[in-house]
N, C-alpha and C positions, 0 to 999 in steps of 0.2 A: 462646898460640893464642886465649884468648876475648877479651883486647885486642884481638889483630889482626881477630877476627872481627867486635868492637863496632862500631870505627872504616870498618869496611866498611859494615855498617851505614847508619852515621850517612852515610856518603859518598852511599849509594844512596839516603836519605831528601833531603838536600839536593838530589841529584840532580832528584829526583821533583819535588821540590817546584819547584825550577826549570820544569821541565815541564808547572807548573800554571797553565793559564789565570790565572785567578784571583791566581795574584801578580803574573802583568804586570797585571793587571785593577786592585788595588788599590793598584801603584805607578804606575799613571795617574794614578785619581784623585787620591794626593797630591800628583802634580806639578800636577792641573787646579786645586787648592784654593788652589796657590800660583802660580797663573797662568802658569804655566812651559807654552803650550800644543803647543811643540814636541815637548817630551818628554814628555804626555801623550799626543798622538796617535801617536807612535809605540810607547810602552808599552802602548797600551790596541789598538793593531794587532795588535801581538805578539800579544796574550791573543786575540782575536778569530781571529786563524791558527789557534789551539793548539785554541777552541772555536766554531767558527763559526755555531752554532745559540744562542749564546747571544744572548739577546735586548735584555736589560740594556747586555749589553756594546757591542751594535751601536748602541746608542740615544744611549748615554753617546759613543760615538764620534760619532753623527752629531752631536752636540750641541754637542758641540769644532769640529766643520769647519764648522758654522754659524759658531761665534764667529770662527775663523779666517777668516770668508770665501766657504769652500768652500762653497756652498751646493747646486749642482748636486750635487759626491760625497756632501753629508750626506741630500740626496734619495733620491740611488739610497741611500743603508742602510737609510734610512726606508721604503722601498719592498719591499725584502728583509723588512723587520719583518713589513706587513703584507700581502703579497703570494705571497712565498714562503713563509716562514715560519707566515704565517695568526694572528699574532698576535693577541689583543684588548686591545692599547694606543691606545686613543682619544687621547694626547699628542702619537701619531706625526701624526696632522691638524693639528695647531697648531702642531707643528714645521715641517713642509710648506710652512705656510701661512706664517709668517713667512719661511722661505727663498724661496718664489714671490714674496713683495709685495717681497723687496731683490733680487731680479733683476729688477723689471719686470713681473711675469705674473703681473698683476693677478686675472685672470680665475680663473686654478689654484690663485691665495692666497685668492679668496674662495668657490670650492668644497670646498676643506680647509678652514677657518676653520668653514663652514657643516656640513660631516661633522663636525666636534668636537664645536659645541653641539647637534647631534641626539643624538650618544654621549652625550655627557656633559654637560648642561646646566649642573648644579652643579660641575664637573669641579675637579680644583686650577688649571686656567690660566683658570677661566671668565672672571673679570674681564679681564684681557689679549687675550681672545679675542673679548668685547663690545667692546673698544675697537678694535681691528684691523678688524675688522664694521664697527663706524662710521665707519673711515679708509676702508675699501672700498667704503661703499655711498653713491653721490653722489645719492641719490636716484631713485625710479624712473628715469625719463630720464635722467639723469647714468649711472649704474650700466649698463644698456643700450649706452648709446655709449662708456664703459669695454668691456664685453665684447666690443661688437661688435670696438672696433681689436684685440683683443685675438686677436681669430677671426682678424681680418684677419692677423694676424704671424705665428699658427702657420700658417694657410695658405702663407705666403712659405716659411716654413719649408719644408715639404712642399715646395714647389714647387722649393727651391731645391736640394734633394738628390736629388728626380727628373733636376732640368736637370745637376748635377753626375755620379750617375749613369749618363747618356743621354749625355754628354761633350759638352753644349751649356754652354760654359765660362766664356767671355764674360758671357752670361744669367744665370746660379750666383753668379759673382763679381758682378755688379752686385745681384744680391737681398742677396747675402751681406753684404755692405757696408753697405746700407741696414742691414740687421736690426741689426747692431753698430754702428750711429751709436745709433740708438734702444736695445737694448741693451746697453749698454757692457760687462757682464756677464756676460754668454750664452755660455757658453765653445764650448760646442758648434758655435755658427754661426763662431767663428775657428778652430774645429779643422778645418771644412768648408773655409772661405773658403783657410787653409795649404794644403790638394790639391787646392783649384780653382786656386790660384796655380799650385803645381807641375807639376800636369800638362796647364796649359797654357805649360811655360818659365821662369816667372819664378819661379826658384832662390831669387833674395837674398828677394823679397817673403816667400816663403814660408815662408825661416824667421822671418824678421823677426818674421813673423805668432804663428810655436810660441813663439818667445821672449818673447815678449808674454804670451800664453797662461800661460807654464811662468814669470812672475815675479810673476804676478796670484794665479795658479793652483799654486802648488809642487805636485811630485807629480804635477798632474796629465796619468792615463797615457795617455792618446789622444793628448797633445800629445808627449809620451817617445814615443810609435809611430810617428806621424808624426816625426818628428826622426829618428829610427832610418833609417826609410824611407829620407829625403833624403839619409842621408851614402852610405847603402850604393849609390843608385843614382850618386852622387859619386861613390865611390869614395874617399871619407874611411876608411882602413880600421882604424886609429886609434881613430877618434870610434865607428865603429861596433862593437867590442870593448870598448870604455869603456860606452858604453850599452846594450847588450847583457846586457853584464857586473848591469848597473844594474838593468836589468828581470828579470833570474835571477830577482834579490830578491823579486820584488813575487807578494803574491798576493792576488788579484784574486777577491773573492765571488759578483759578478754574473756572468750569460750573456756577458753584452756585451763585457761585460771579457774574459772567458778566451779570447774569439772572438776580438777584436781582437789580444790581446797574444801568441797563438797563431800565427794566421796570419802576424804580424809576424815574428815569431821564426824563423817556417818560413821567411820567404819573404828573411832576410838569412844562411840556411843554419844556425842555431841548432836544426837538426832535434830533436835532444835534449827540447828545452824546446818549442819549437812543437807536437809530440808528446803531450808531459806532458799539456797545455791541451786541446788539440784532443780526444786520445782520452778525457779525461773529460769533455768536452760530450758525445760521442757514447754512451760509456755510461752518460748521465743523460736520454740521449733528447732530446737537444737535436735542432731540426727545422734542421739547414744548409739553406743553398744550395749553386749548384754550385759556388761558391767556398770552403764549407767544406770541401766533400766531395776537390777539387783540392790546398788545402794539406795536408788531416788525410792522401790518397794521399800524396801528397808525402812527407810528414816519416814515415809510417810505411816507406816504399819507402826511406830512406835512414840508417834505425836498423835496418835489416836485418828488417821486419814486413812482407817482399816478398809473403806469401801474402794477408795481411791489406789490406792497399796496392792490389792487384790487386782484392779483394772490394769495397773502398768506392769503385772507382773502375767496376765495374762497374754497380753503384748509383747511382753519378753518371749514369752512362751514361745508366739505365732510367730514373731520374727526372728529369732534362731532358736528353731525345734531342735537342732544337733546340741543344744547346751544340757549338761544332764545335775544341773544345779535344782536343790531343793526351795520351796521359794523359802526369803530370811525367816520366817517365824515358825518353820517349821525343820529348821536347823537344834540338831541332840548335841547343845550347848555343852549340856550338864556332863555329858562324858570328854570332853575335854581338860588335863591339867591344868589346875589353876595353878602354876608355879611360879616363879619370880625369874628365872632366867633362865635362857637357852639350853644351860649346862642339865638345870631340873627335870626341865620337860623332856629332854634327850635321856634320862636316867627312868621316867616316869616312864615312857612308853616301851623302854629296854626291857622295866620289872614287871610291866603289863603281860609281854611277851611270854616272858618263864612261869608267868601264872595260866597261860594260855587266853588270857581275857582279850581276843581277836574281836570281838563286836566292838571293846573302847577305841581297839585302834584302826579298824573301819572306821570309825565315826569322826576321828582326826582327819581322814583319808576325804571323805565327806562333806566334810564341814568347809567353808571358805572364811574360816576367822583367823586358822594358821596357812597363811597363805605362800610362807618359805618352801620355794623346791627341796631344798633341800633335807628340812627335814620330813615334809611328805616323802621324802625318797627314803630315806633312813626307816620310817615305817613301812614303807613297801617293802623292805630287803625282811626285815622282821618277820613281815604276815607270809612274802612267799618265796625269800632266801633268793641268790643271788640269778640261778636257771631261771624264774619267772619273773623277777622285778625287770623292766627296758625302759632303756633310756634312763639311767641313774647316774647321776656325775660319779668322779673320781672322790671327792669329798665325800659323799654317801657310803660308796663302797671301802674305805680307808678306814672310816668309822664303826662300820657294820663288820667289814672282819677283823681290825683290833679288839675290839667286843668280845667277838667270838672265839677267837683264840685266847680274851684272860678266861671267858667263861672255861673252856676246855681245860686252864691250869686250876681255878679258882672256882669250883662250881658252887660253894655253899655261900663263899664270899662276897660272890658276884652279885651275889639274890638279895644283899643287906645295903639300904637306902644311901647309908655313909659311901663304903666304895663306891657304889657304883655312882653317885653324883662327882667323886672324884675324879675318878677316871672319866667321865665323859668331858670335866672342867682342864683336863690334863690334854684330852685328844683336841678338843679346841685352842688352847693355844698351840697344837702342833699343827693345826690347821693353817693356822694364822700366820704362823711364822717360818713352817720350814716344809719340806719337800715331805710329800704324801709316796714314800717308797719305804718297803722292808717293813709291813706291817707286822711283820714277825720281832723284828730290832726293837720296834719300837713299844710293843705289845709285850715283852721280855725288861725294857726296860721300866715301863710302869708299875710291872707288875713286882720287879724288885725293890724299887722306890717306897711301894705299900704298905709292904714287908718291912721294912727297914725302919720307916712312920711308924711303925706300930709295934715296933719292938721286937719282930721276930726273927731268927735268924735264917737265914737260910744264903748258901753258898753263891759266890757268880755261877761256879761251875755248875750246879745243880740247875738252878734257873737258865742257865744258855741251853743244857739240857735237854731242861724242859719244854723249849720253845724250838729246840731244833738247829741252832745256833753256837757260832762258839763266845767265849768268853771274852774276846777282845771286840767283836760286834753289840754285845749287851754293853760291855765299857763307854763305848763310843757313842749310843744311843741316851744310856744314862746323861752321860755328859752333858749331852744336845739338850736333853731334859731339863738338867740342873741349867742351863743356862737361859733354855726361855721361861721358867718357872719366874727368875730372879728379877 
């Protein structure tokens, strides 16, 4: 009995000790010492789960995703140090600061740089920190027109997430794209630019963009949210159980984070975990919006926290009465396509239209589950044609009157599930890859391509014709066609 009692013991001390910060903590650092930074960062994650107030630990972490790269994520820990936490680590400035000056952000590298040596004049990084000072400062005027361009990019910045925001998408992506030519770095403006892409259409760009992101960036989870996002409104159902599965894992220290990987979670039906997240912002006094307030009703209304669900959505209510959202469970699901791709559902709501079934596509209009501008605008043009649809990108309208002029060549064809899911799989890659002009050209040359698919004859001459055009402008569109098809 007192063996078997020892050996229990010992089992529940090992136990413990497992369960101790502190030993993922110092099998970090020995994998950091032997430059192993993979399994540092995730050893020293571990410990930082187990202790999340530890300060040391957050530090030592930020200080790996530095070297790795990560200089945004080692920011935001730097920022938990001295922000939330309220620590008095005068390093976490020189940290900052070097992460600012290798993204670019000159101006935030040399306001940390400048916090440092007011701390800590003599500090252990003094020397390195006078030297960083002297790369930063080009001289009075030199230094000045440094900050100023510097003002000038977070402004774009700003502006370019209002215009994203506001679903002025066009505007967004064109800011967005500047920032990350000059930027190369700035993971945040391609995590923006990926759902400026999206929800104005362009699927392939957009991941293109996360992948990008997620090979520069490993880990990082804004660009895993968005990715999430993209399969689940795909209907990749696969991909989105694999990554889902992926982000269980992860736990996320900042606001920002829990927010974002919450609402995600909620909004691909992981209610479980969107839950988890969501209801602990809320009982830390986190201040939502009404978007927080929508997924945390949401995920609680579908873990059976119906009373609760009901309480924070009356809340919503009262604190923005201008939102004119249904609460989640009383959202007309059921009339939404259940397709598999962007191209379906874009064909689905076209065939909805010529049946005149206007309640299904009000109820898209409606519903916050497709939550793409773009194709909410594509059913605006639908239900009330282009005089009453405002505020609709150039992508909407490109789409809606290529549509309408095959409908006008091809009325009986248009109406049949085949075409028309072609043809909208046709208008998206010309979305995607080339200039949204000459919807006539380009409506001319689908329409001959069809034709051709399918065995029938018909003339260039008749079909330029037809469309209004002559036959060396259908040639030329064709062409365009045949080449982004390939």
């Amino acid at each position: 009995m007192g063996k078997h009692t020892s050996e229990h013991k010992n089992d529940t001390q090992i136990v413990q000790l497992f369960q101790d910060g502190q030993y993922f903590f110092h099998k970090g650092l020995k994998a950091y010492r032997e430059r192993n930074l993979q399994r540092a960062s995730k050893l020293i994650q571990r410990a930082v789960q187990l202790e999340p107030k530890d300060s040391e630990m957050l530090s030592q972490l930020a200080v790996i995703y530095s070297e790795m790269g990560h200089y945004q994520q080692s920011n935001e820990l730097l920022d938990l140090i001295l922000v939330k936490l309220k620590e008095e680590m005068p390093e976490c400035h020189y940290f900052k600061a070097n992460n600012y000056a290798h993204l670019g952000l000159f101006q935030e590298a040399y306001k940390e740089a400048s916090a440092y040596l007011n701390a800590e004049p003599e500090g252990e990084f003094s020397e390195e920190n006078d030297s960083l000072l002297e790369l930063l400062d080009l001289g009075e005027g030199g230094r000045e027109d440094s900050l100023y361009d510097q003002d000038d990019l977070l402004v774009k910045q700003d502006r370019a997430k209002a215009l994203l925001e506001s679903g002025q998408l066009e505007e967004a992506i064109v800011m967005l794209e500047e920032i990350i030519q000059d930027y190369p770095e700035f993971w945040s403006a391609y995590n923006n630019l990926a759902l400026a892409y999206f929800y104005s259409g362009k699927v392939v760009k957009a991941k293109e963009t996360v992948f990008q992101v997620l090979e520069e960036s490993t880990g990082n989870l804004h660009a895993l949210c968005n990715l999430l996002v993209f399969c689940y409104y795909e209907r990749e159902d696969e991909k989105v159980s694999e990554l889902s599965g992926q982000l269980a894992n992860v736990y996320p220290m900042l606001f920002e984070q829990r927010y974002k990987l919450g609402a995600t979670l909620a909004l691909v039906g992981r209610y479980d975990l969107g839950y988890k997240w969501l209801k602990s912002l809320y009982r830390s006094g986190f201040e939502g919006d009404d978007t927080f307030y929508y997924w945390l009703a949401s995920s609680a209304y579908y873990t059976g926290s119906r009373e609760f669900a009901e309480s924070v959505w009356k809340r919503a209510r009262e604190e923005y009465p201008e939102t004119s959202r249904l609460a989640p469970w009383e959202e007309r699901r059921e009339a939404l396509p259940s397709k598999t791709s962007i191209e379906e559902r874009l064909a689905a709501y076209y065939l909805s239209s010529t049946k005149g079934e206007t309640e299904q596509l009000e109820a898209v209009i409606r519903s916050k589950r497709i939550t793409a501008p773009f194709e909410n605008q594509f059913v605006q043009l639908l239900l009330s044609g282009e005089s009453q649809a405002l505020n609709v990108s150039s992508d909407a309208l490109f789409a809606y009157r290529t549509v309408k002029l095959l409908e006008q060549a091809e009325q009986n064809g248009m109406k049949t599930e085949v075409m028309s899911c072609w043809v909208f799989h046709v208008i998206q890659q010309i979305r995607a890859s080339a200039a949204k002009k000459n919807e006539r050209g380009w409506a001319a040359a689908i329409y001959y391509i069809w034709k051709e698919v399918n065995g029938e004859k018909h003339s260039k001459k008749e079909t330029a014709a037809k469309f209004g055009i002559s036959a060396a402008t259908l040639t030329k569109y064709m062409k365009q066609i045949d080449d982004i098809l390939e």
